[in-house]
C-alpha positions as CSV (number, residue, x, y, z in Angstrom):
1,X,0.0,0.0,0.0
2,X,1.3,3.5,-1.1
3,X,2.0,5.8,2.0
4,X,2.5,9.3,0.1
5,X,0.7,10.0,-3.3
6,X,0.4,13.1,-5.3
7,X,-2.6,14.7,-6.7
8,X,-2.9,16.8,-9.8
9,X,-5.2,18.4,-12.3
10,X,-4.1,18.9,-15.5
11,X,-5.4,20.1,-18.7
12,X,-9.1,22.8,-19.2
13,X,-10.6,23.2,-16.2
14,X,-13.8,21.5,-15.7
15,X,-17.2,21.8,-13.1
16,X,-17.0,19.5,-9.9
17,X,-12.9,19.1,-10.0
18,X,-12.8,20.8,-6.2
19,X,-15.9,18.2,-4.8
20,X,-13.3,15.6,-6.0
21,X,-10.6,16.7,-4.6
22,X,-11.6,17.6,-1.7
23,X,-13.6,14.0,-1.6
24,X,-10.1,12.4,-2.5
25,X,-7.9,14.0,0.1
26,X,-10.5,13.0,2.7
27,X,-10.7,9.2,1.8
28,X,-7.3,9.3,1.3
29,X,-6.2,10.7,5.0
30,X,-8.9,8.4,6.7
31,X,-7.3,5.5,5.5
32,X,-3.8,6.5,6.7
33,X,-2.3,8.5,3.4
34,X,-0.4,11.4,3.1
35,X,-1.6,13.3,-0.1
36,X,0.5,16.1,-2.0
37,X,-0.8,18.4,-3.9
38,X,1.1,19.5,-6.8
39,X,0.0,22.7,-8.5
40,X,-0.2,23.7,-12.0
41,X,-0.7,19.9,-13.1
42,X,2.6,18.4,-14.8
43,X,3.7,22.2,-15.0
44,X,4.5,21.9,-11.1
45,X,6.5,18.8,-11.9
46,X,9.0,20.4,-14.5
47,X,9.0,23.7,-12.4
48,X,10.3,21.7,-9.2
49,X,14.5,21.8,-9.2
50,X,15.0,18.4,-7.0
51,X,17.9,20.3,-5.2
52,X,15.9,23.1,-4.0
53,X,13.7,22.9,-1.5
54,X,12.1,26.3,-1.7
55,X,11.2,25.2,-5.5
56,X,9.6,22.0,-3.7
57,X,7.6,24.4,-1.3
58,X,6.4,26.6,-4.3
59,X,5.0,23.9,-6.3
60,X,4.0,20.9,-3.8
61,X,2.2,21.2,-0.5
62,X,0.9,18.4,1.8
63,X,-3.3,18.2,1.5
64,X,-4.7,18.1,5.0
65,X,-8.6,17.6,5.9
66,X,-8.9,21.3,7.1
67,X,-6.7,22.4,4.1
68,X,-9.7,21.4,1.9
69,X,-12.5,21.9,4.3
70,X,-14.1,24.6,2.3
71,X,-12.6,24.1,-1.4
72,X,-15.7,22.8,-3.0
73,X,-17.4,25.7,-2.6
74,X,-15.6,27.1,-5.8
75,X,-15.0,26.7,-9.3
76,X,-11.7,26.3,-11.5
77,X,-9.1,23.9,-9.6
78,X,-8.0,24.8,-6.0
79,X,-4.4,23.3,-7.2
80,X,-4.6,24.9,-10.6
81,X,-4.0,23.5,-13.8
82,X,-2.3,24.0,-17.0
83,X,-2.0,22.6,-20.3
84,X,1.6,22.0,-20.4
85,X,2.9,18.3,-21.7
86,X,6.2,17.5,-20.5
87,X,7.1,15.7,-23.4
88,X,7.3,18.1,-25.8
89,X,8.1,21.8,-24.5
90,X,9.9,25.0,-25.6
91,X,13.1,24.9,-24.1
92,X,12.6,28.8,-24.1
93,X,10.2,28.3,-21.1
94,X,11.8,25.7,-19.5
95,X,13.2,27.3,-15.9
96,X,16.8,28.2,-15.7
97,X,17.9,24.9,-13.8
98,X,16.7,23.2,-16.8
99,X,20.1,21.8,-18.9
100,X,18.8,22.7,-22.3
101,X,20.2,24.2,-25.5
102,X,17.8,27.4,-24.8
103,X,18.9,28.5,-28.8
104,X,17.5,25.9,-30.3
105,X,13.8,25.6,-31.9
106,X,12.9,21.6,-30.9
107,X,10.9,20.7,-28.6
108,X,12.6,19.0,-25.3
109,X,11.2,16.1,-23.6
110,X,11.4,16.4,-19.8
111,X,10.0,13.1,-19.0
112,X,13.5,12.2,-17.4
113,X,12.9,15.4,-14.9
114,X,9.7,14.7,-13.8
115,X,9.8,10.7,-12.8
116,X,13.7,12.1,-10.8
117,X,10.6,15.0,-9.2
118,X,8.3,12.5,-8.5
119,X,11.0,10.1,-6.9
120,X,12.7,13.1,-4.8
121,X,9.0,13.8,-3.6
122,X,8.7,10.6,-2.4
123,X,4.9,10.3,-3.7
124,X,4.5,5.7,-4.4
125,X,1.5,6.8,-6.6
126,X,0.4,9.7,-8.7
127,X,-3.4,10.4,-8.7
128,X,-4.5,12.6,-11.6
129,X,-7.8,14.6,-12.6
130,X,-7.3,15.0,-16.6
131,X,-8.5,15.2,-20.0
132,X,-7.7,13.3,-23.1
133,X,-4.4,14.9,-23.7
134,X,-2.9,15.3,-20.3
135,X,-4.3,11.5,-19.2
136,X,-2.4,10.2,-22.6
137,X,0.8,11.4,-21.2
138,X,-0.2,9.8,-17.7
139,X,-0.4,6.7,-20.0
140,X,3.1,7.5,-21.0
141,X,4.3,7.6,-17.1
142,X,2.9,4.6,-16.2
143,X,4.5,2.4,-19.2
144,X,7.6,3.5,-18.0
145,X,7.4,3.0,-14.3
146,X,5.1,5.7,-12.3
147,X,2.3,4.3,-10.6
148,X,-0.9,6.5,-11.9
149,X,-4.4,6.0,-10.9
150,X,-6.2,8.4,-13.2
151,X,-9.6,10.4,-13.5
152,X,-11.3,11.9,-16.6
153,X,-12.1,15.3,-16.8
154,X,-13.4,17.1,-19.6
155,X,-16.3,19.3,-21.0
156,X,-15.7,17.9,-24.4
157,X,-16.6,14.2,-22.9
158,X,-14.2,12.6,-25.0
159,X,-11.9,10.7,-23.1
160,X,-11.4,6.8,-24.6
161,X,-12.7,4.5,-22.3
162,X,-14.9,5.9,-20.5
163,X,-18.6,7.3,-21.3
164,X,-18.9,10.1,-18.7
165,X,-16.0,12.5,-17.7
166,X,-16.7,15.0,-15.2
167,X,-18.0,18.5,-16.1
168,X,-19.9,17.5,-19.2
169,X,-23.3,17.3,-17.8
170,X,-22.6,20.8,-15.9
171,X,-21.2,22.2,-19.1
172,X,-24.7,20.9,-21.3
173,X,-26.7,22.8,-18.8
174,X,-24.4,26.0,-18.7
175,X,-24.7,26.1,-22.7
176,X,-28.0,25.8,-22.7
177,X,-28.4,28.7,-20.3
178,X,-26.7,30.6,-22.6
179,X,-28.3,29.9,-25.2
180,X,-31.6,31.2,-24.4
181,X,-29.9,34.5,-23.0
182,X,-28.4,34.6,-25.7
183,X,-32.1,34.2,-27.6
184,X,-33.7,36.8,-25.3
185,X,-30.9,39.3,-27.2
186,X,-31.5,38.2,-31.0
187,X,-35.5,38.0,-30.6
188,X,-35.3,41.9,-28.9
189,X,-33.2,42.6,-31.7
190,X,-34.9,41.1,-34.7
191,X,-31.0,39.5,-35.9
192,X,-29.2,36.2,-36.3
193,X,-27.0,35.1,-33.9
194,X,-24.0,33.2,-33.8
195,X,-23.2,31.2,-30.7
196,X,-20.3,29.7,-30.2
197,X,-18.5,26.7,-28.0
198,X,-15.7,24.3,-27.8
199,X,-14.9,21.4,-30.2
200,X,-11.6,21.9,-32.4
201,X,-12.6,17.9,-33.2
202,X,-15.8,17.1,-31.6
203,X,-18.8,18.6,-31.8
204,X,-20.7,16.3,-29.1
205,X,-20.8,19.4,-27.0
206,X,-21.9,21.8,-29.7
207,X,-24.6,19.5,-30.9
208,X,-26.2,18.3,-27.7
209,X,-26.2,22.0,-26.6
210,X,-27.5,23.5,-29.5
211,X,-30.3,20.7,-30.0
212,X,-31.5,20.9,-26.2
213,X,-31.4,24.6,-26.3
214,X,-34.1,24.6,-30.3
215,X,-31.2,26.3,-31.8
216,X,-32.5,26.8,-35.4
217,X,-28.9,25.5,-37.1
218,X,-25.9,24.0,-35.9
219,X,-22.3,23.3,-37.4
220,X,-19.9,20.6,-36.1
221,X,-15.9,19.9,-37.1
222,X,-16.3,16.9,-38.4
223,X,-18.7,18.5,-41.5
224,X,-17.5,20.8,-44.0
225,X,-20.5,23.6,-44.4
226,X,-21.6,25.0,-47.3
227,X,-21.7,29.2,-46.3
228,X,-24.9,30.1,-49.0
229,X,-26.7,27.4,-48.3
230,X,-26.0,27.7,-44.4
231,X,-27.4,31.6,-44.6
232,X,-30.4,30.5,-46.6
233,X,-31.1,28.0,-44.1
234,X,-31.1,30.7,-41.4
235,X,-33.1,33.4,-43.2
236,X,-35.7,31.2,-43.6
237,X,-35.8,30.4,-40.1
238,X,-35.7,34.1,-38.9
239,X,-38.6,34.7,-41.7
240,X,-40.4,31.8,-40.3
241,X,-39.8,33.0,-36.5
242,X,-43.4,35.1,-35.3
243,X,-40.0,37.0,-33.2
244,X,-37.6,37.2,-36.0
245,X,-34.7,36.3,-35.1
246,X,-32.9,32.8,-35.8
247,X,-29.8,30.9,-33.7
248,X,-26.9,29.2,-35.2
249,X,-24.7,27.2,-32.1
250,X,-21.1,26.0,-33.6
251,X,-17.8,24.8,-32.5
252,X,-14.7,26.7,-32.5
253,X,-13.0,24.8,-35.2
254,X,-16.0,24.1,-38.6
255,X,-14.8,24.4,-42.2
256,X,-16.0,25.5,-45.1
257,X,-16.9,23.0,-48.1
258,X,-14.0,23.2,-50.3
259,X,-15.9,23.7,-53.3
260,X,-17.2,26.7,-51.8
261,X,-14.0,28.1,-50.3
262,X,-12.1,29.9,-53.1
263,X,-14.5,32.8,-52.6
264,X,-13.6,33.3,-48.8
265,X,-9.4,33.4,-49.2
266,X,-9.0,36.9,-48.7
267,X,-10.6,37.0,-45.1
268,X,-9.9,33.6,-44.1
269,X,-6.0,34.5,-44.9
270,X,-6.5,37.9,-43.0
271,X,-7.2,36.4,-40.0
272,X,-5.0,33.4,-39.9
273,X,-2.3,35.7,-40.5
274,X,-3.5,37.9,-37.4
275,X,-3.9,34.8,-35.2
276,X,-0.7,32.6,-35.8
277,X,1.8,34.1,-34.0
278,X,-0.5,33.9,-30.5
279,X,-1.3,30.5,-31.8
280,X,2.7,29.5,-31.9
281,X,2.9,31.0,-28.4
282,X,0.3,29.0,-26.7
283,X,1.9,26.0,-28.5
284,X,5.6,26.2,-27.1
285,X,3.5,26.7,-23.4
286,X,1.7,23.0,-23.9
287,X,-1.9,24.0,-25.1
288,X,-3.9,21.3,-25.9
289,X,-3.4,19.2,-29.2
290,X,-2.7,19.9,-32.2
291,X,-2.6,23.7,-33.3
292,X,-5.6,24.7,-35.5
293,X,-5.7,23.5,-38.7
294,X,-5.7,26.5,-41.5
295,X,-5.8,26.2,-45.3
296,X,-6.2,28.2,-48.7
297,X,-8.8,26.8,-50.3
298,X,-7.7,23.0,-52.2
299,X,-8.7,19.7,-52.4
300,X,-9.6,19.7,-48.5
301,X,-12.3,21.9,-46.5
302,X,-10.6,24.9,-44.9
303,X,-10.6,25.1,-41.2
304,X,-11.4,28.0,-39.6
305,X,-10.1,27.3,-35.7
306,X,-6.9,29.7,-36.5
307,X,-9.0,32.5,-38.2
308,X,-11.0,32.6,-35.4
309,X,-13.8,30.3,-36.5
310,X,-17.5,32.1,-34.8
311,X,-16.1,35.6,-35.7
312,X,-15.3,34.4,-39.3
313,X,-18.5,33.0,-39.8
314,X,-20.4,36.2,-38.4
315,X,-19.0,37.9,-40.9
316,X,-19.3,35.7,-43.8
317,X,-23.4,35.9,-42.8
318,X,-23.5,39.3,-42.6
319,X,-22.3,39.4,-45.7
320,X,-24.3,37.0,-47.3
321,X,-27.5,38.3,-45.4
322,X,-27.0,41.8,-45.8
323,X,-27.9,42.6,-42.0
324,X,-25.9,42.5,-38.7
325,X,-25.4,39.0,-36.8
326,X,-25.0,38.9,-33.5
327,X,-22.1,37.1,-32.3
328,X,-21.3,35.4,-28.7
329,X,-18.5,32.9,-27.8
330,X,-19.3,31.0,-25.2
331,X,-15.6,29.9,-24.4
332,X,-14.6,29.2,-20.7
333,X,-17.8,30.0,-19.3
334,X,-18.5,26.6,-19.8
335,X,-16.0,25.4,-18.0
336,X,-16.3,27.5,-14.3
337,X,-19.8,27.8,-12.1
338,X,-21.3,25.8,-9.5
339,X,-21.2,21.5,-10.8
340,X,-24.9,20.2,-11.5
341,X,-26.2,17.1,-9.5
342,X,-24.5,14.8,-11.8
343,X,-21.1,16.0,-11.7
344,X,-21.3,16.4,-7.9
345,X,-22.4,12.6,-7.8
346,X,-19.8,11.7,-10.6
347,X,-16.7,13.6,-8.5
348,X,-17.9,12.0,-5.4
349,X,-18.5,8.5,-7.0
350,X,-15.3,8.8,-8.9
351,X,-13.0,10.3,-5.8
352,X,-14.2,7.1,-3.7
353,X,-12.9,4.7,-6.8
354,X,-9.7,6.4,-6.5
355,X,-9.3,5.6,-2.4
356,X,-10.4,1.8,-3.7
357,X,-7.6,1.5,-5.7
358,X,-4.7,3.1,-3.5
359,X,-6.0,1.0,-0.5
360,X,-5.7,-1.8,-2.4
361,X,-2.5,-1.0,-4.1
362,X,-3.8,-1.2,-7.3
363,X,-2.5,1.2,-10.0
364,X,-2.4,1.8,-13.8
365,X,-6.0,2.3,-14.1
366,X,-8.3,4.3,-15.3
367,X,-11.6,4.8,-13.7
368,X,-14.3,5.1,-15.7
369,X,-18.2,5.4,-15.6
370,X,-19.3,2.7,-18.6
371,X,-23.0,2.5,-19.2
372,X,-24.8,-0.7,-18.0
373,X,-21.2,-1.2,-15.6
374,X,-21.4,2.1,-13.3
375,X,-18.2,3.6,-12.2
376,X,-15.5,1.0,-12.9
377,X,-11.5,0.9,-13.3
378,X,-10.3,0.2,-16.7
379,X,-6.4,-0.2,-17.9
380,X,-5.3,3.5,-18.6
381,X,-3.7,2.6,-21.6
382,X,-7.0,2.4,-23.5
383,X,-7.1,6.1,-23.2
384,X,-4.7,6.1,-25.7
385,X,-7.4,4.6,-28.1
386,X,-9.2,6.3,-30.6
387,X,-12.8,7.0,-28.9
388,X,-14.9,10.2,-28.1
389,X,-15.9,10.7,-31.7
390,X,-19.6,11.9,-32.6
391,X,-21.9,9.7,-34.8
392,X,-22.2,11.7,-37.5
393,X,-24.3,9.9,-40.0
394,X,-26.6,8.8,-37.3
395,X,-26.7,12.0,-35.7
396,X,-26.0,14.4,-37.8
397,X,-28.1,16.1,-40.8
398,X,-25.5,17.5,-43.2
399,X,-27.7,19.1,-45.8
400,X,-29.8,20.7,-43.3
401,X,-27.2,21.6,-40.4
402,X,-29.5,19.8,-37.8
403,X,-29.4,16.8,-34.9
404,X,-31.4,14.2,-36.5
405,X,-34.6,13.2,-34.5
406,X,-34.3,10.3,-32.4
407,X,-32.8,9.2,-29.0
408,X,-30.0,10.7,-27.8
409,X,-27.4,9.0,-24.9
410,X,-25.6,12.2,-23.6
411,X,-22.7,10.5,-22.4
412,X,-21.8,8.7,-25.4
413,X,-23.6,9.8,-28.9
């Protein structure tokens, strides 16, 4: 049985992380652990220098029952969290006890540096709260050698393995709350608008929001749209509306048909250009996955994440429609408020899997909640599978930019 084990978050912050915590640290102590918290996610790791101690202080503190007494009562991550994946970082923002070659351009690995943090710290087992990208690397770890008992986290419910990661359900309701706000503004002022959420990949998120919420039209990643036939599609909704007004809800990251994209270089390239060099910034500090795709119209659809996908396609209706469109991101306010009742149950549910498996010394696992199965452990190494991905001919109306009627799972469409 492990006597010390760290606890991290790691990747977007999500609705209920705190109750879990809080729940972990508690089941944890009771049965006779010591828990370290490590803030900033794997961030804290690389930023601890094994021969300081003041660096160990800055970045790791022992978890205590009164320490988290009163953490669930907030949003975000009471450690933190970043992005950051210590296998592939700038050596520019490495710290300075880092033995790099700070002038060149690769990417450094630091995997070495964080199992000699991990062994310094003395933690036996590394508990972590993380989404697809950040629990692939945990993968990683535990191939070579670090006990990891993971968690999944993420708004976009796409983690591999298992159907329900926590925040989704809080981030559904959110979106839909903002949706009809959002309404409330368009219908007042007789206008289109253009609401947009998360998905550079997946548009689970964006479709169950946008159906749940009777937006009129909604555009995924994984389906090229067609820009005249989209605004067509939408006046006749806002004709057809007693209120007249029509919503479109879309991820980040859609693309325009590549037969249609020739006549949308000019902006497209506008905006890339404005957005790339932020883009290659977040990049070298560990954002999440691949940058967004961006491409002059070819034999492939043209992405928009890097043009700034919703603000593009505002503009490309209000050009096409002749009127103004209202545009909203939704962003990271589906990420922070108070978790709904099924993330609170799914962080307490999934915090007392976690004491399961350190009391019984079992590590390497993921746990996940599987439908017909409850909350279960699974080997973490299936995160590393291809999984998460939306249904799109069953779900999906291409033509018509619509959820297709039928019965929807939420946690796994």
């Amino acid at each position: 049985m492990a006597h010390r084990v760290g606890l991290l978050t790691a990747g977007g912050d999500a609705a209920g992380l705190n109750v879990c915590l809080k729940a972990i640290v508690n089941g944890a102590v009771d049965r006779g652990f010591e828990v370290v918290g490590i803030r900033k996610g794997w961030e804290g790791l690389l930023r601890i220098d094994p021969r300081s101690p003041s660096s160990q202080a800055e970045h790791a503190m022992v978890l205590t029952k009164p320490r988290v007494r009163d953490i669930d009562r907030t949003a975000g991550s009471f450690l933190h969290s970043s992005r950051v994946n210590p296998s592939s970082v700038s050596p520019h923002w490495l710290p300075a006890f880092a033995q790099v070659d700070r002038s060149s351009a690769r990417m450094v690995d630091m995997t070495d540096h964080i199992k000699r943090v991990i062994e310094q710290l003395h933690l036996e087992v590394v508990v972590l709260l993380g989404d697809s990208y950040s629990l692939e690397y945990a993968a990683r770890l535990d191939r070579e050698g670090v006990p990891i008992i993971a968690i999944p986290k993420s708004v976009h419910n796409d983690v591999s393995g298992s159907d329900y990661c926590l925040g989704f359900s809080t981030a559904l309701a959110s979106g839909v709350r903002f949706v009809h706000e959002v309404r409330a503004m368009a219908g007042s002022r007789e206008e289109v608008a253009v609401v947009e959420t998360f998905g550079r990949t997946n548009g689970l998120t964006t479709m169950l929001i946008s159906t749940l919420a009777s937006a009129d039209r909604l555009l995924i990643p994984e389906v090229p749209f067609d820009p005249e036939r989209l605004a067509a599609l939408l006046l006749d909704d806002k004709r057809l509306n007693p209120n007249n007004y029509a919503i479109l809800g879309m991820s980040e990251a859609v693309s325009i048909d590549p037969a249609k994209a020739s006549k949308y270089n000019p902006e497209l390239a506008r905006r890339a250009g404005a957005r790339r060099p932020a883009l290659a910034s977040a990049q070298g500090d560990g954002a999440d996955g691949p940058e967004d795709a961006f491409m002059i119209a070819g034999e492939r659809a043209v992405g928009l994440g890097a043009a700034g996908g919703g603000a593009v396609v505002t503009e490309i209706l209000e050009n096409l429609l002749g009127e103004r469109v209202l545009f909203q991101p939704l962003s990271y306010l589906l990420r922070v408020g108070q978790p709904d009742g099924q993330d609170l149950l799914g962080a307490m549910n999934f915090a007392y899997r976690a004491v399961e498996l350190l009391t019984g010394g079992k590590t390497g696992r993921l746990i996940a909640y599987r439908r017909g199965e409850n909350y279960v452990d699974v080997p973490l190494e299936v995160v590393t599978q291809p999984g998460g991905t939306l249904d799109v001919a069953e779900y999906y109306d291409a033509a018509r930019y619509v959820a297709k009627p039928g019965v929807m799972w939420a946690a796994r469409v």
